[in-house]
C-alpha positions as a Markdown table, in Angstrom:
| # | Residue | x | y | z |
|---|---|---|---|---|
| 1 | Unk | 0.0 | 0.0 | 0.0 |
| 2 | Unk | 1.7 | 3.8 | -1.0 |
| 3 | Unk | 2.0 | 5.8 | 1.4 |
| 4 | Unk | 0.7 | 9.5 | 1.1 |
| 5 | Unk | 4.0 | 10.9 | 0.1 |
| 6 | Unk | 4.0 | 8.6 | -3.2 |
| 7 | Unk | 0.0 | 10.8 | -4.2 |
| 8 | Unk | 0.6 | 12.9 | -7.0 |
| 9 | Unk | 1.1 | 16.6 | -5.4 |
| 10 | Unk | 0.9 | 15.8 | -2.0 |
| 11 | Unk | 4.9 | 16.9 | -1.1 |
| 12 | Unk | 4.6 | 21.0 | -3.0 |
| 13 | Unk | 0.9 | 21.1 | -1.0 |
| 14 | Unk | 2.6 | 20.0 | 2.4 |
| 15 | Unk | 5.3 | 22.6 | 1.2 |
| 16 | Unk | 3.4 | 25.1 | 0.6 |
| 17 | Unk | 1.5 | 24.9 | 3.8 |
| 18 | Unk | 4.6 | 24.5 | 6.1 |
| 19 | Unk | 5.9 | 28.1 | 4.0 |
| 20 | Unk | 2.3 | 29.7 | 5.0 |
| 21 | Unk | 1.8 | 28.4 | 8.2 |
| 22 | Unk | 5.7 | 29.2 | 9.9 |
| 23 | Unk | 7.2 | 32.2 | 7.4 |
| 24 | Unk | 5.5 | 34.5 | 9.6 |
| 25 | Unk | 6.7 | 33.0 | 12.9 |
| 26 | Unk | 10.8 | 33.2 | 11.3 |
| 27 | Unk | 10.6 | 36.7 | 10.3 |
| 28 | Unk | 9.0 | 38.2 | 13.7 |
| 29 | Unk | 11.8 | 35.7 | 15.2 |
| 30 | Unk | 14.4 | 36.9 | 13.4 |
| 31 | Unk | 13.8 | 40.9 | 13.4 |
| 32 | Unk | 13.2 | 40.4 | 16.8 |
| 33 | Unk | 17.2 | 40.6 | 17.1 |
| 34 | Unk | 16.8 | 43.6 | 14.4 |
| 35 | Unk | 19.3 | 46.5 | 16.2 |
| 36 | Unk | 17.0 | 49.0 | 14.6 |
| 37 | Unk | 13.5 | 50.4 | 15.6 |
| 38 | Unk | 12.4 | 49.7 | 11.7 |
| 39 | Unk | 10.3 | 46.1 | 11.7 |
| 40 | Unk | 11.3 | 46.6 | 7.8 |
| 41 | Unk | 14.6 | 46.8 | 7.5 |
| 42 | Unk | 17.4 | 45.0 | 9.0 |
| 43 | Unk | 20.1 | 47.2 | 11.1 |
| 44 | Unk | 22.5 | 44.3 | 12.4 |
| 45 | Unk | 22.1 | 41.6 | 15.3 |
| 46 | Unk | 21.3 | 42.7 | 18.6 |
| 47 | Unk | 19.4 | 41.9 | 22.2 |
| 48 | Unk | 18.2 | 45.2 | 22.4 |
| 49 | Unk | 14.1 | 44.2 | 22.3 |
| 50 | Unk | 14.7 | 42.0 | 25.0 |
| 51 | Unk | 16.3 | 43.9 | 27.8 |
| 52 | Unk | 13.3 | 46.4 | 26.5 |
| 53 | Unk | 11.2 | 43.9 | 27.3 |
| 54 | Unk | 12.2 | 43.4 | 31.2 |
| 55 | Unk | 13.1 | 47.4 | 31.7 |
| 56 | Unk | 11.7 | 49.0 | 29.6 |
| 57 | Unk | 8.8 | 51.8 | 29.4 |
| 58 | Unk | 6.0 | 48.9 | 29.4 |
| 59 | Unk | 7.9 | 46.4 | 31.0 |
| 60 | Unk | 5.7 | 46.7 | 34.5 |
| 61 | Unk | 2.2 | 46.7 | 31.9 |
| 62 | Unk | 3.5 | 43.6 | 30.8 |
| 63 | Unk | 5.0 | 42.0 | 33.5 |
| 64 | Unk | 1.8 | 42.0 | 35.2 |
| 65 | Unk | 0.0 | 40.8 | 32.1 |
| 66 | Unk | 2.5 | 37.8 | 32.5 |
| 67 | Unk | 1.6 | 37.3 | 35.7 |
| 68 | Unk | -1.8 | 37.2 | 35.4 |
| 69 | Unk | -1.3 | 34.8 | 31.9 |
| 70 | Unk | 0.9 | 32.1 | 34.1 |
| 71 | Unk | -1.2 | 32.4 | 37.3 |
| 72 | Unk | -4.5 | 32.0 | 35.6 |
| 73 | Unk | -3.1 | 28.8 | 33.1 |
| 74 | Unk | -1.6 | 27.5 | 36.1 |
| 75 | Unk | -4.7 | 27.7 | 37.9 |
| 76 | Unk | -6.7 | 26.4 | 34.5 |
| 77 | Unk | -4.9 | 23.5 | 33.8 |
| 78 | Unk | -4.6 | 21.9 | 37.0 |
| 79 | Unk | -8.3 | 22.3 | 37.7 |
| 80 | Unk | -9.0 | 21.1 | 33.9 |
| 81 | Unk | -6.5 | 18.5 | 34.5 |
| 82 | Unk | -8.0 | 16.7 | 37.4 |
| 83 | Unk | -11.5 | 17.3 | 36.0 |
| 84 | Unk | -10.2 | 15.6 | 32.6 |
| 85 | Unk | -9.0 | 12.7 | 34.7 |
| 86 | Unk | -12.2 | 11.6 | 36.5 |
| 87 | Unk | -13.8 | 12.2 | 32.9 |
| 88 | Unk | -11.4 | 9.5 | 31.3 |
| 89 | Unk | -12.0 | 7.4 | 34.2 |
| 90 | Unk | -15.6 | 7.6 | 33.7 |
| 91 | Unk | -16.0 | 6.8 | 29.8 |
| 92 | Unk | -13.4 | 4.5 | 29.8 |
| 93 | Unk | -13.2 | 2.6 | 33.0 |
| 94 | Unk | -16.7 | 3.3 | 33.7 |
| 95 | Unk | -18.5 | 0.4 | 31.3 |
| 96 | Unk | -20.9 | 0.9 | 29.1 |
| 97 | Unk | -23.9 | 4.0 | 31.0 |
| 98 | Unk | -26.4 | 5.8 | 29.4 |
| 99 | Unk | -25.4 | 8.7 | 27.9 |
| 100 | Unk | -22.0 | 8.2 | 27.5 |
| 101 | Unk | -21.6 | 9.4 | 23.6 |
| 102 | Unk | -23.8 | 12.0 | 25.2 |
| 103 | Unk | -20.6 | 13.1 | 27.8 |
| 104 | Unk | -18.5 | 12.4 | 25.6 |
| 105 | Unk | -19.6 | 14.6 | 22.8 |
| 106 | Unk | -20.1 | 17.4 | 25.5 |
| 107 | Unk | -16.7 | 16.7 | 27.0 |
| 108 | Unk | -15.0 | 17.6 | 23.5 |
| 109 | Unk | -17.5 | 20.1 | 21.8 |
| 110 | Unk | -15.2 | 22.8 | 22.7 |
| 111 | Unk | -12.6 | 21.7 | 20.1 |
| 112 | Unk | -15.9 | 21.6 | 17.7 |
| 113 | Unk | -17.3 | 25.1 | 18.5 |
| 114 | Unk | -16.0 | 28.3 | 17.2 |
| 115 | Unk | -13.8 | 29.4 | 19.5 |
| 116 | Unk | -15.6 | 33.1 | 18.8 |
| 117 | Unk | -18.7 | 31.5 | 19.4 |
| 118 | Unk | -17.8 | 30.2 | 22.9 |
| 119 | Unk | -16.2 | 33.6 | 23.8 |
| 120 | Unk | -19.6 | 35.2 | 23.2 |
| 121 | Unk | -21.3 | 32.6 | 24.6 |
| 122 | Unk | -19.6 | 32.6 | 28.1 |
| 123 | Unk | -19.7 | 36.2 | 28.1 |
| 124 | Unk | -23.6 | 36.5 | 27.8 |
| 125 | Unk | -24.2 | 33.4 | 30.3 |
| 126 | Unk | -21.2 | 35.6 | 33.2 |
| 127 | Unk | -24.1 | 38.7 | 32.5 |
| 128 | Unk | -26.8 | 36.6 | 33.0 |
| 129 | Unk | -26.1 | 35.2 | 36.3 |
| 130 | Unk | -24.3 | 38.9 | 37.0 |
| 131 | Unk | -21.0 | 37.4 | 37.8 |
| 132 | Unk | -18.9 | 40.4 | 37.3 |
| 133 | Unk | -16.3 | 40.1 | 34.3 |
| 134 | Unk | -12.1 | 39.9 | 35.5 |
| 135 | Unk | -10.1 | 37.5 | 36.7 |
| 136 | Unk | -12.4 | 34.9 | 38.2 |
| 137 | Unk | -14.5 | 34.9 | 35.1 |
| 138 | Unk | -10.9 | 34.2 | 33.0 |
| 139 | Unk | -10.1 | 31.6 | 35.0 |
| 140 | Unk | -13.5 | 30.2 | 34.7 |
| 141 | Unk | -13.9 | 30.3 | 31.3 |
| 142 | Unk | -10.0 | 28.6 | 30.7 |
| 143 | Unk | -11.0 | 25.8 | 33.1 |
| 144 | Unk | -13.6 | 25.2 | 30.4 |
| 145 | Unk | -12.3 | 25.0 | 27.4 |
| 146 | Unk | -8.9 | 23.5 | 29.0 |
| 147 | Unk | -11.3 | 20.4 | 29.9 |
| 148 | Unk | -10.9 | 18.6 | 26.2 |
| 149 | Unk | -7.3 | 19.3 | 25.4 |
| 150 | Unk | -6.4 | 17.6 | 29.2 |
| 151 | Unk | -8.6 | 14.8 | 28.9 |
| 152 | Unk | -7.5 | 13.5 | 24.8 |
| 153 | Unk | -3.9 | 12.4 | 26.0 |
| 154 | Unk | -5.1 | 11.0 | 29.6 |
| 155 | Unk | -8.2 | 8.9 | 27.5 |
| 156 | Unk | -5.8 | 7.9 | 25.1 |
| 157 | Unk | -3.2 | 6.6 | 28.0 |
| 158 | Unk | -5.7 | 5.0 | 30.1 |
| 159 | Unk | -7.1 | 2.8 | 26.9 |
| 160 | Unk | -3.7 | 1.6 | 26.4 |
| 161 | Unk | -3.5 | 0.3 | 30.4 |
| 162 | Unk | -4.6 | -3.0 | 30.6 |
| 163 | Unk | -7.1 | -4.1 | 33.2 |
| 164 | Unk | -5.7 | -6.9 | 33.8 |
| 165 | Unk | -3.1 | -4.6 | 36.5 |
| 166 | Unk | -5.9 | -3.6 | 38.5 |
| 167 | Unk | -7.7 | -6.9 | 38.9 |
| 168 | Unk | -4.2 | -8.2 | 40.1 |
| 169 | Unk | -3.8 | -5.4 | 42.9 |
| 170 | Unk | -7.2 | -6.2 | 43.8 |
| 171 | Unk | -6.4 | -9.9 | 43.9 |
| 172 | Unk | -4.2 | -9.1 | 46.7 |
| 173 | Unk | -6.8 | -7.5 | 48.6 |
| 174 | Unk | -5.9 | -3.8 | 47.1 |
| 175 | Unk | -9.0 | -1.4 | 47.9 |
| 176 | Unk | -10.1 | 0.7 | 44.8 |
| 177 | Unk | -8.7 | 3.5 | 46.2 |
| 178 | Unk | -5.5 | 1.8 | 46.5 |
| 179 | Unk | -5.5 | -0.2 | 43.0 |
| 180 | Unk | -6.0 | 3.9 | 41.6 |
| 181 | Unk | -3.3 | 5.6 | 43.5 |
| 182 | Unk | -0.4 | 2.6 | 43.5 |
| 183 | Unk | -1.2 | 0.9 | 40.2 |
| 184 | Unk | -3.4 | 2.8 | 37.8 |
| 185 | Unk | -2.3 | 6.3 | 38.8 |
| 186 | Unk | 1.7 | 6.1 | 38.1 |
| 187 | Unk | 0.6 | 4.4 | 34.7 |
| 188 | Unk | -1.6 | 7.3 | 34.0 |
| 189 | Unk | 1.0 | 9.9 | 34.8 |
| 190 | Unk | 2.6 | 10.7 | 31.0 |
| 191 | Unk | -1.0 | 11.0 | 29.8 |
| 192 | Unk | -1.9 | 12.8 | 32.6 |
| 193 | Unk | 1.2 | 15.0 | 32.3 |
| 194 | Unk | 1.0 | 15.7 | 28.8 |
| 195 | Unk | -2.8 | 17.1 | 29.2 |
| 196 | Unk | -1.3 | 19.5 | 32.0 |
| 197 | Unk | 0.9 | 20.8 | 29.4 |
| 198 | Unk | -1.2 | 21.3 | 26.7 |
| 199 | Unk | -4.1 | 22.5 | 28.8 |
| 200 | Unk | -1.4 | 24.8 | 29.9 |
| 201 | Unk | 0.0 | 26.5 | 27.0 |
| 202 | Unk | -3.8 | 26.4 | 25.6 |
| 203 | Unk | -4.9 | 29.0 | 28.3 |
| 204 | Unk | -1.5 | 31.0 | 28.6 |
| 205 | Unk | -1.7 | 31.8 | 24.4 |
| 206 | Unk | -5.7 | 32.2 | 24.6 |
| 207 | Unk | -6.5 | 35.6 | 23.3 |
| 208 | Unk | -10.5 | 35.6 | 21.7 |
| 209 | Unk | -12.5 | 34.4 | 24.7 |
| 210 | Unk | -10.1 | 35.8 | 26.7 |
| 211 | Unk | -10.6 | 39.3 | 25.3 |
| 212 | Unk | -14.2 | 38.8 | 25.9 |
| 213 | Unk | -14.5 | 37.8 | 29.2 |
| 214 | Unk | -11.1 | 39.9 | 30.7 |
| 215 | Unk | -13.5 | 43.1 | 31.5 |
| 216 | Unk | -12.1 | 46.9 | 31.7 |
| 217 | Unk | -8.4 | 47.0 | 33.2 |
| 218 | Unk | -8.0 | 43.3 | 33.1 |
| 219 | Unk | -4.9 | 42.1 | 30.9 |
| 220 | Unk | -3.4 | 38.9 | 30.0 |
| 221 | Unk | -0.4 | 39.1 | 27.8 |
| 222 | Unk | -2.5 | 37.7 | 24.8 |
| 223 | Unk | -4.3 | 40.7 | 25.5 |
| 224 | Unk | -1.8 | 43.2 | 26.6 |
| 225 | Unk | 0.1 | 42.1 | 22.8 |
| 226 | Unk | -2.8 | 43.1 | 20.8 |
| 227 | Unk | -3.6 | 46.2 | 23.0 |
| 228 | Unk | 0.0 | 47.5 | 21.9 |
| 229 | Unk | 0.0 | 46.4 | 18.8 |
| 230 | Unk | -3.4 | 48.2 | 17.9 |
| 231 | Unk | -0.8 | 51.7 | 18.4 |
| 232 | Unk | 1.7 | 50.2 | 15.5 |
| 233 | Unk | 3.9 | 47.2 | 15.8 |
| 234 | Unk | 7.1 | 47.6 | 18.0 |
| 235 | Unk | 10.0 | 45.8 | 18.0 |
| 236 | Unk | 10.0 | 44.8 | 21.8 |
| 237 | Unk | 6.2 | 43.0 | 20.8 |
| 238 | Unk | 8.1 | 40.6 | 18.0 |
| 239 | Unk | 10.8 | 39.6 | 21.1 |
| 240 | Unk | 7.7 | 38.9 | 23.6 |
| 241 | Unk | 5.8 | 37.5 | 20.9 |
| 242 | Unk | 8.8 | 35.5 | 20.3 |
| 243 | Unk | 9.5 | 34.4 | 23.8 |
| 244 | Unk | 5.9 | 32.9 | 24.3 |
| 245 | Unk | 6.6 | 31.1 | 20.8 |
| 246 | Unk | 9.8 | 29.5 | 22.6 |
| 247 | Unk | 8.0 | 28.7 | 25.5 |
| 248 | Unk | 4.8 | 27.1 | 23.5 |
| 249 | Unk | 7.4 | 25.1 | 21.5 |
| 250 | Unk | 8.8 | 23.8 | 24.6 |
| 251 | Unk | 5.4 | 22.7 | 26.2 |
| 252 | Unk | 4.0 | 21.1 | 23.0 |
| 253 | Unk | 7.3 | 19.5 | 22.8 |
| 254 | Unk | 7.7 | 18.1 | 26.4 |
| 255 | Unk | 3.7 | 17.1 | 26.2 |
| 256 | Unk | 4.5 | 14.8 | 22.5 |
| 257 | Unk | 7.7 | 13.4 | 24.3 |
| 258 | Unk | 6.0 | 12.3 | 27.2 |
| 259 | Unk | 2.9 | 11.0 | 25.6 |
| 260 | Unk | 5.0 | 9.5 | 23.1 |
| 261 | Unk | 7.2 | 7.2 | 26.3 |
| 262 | Unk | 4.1 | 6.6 | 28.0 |
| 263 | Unk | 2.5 | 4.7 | 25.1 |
| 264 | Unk | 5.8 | 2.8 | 25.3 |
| 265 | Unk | 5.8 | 2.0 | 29.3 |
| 266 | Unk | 3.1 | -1.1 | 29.9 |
């Protein structure tokens, strides 16, 4: 059987994506070391952007944007995270219940909905019960659509456990409880791992429902990005903007290396 590579102009379409889809990341990564304020035109290799970044004019606006960004996805992801895990215990440990395409369809129509759609969505539903818009409803909202990108990897890692571990722990007079945290747990842990990070990075680069839901004098750093650039693009947003692309390579990264071992490990 051919592989997809061997279809007639499969290789210049993947090309041609991969040039869309990244060009745009290289050049704001590159003239982000640009030594001259012009975002056109290259003045020779310098850090300049970044120390502008940590003492610069804006550095305390965006500082505290950062702050709130990492607080709020730390928050996010470990709630989604331990939400996502009784979920996949649930639909995949629970046996056959009614409604369970129901749940499950409910637990991952956030990846299915416009994202613009939820933001609007969760903004009329905070008016209507009058919860007043800022941090809380931030962090509320995250913890929502976190849910689904947490529970995919811990599903997919529990479906590759065996049973057959448990029954044995409970052979030997293990309780449930004990069978989950000495057995089942530690086997769960790269799935469960990997949906911390992506629920993680998910929440720290949200910007649409975040925008939404943030209310007057509430930034994140999505947010406090686009507020600056809305004045004319700097040079100290490409070295930001390229900092949180580093640090959302290195969590997608870590999460596909330690899902990837896990499907190795029993």
């Amino acid at each position: 059987m051919k592989g997809v590579r061997h279809y007639p102009g499969f290789l210049p379409l993947t090309i041609l994506c991969l040039v869309v889809l990244y060009t745009p990341l290289i050049v704001v990564a590159v003239y982000s070391f640009n030594a001259s304020t012009s975002i056109t035109s290259w003045g020779g290799f310098s850090l300049r952007w970044y120390g502008e970044v940590f003492t610069g004019r804006e550095a305390a606006r965006f500082g505290q944007a950062a702050w709130n960004s990492i607080t709020i996805a730390l928050m996010a992801a470990t709630t989604a995270t331990v939400i996502a895990t009784a979920a996949a215990l649930a639909m995949v440990r629970g046996g056959p219940f009614r409604g369970r395409q129901a749940s499950f369809a409910l637990i991952n129509l956030p990846l299915m909905v416009p994202e613009i759609v939820i933001a609007v969505a969760t903004l009329i539903f905070f008016s209507t019960i009058g919860l007043r818009t800022g941090y809380l409803t931030i962090l509320l909202a995250h913890i929502t659509f976190c849910i689904p990108f947490a529970y995919l990897p811990i599903a997919a890692r529990l479906e590759g456990i065996e049973g057959t571990y448990e029954q044995a722990a409970r052979d030997l007079y293990a309780t449930r409880a004990q069978a989950f945290r000495l057995i089942l747990l530690p086997l769960m842990m790269p799935g469960v791992i990997s949906g911390w990070l992506l629920a993680f990075i998910i929440s720290l680069d949200d910007f649409i429902i975040t925008n939404f839901v943030k209310g007057a004098g509430m930034e994140t750093l999505p947010t406090a990005i686009f507020g600056s650039v809305k004045q004319g693009i700097k040079p100290n947003i490409m070295a930001i903007s390229t900092l949180m692309l580093l640090v959302s390579v290195l969590f997608v990264t870590a999460a596909y290396l330690i899902n990837r071992k896990g499907r190795q490990s029993p």
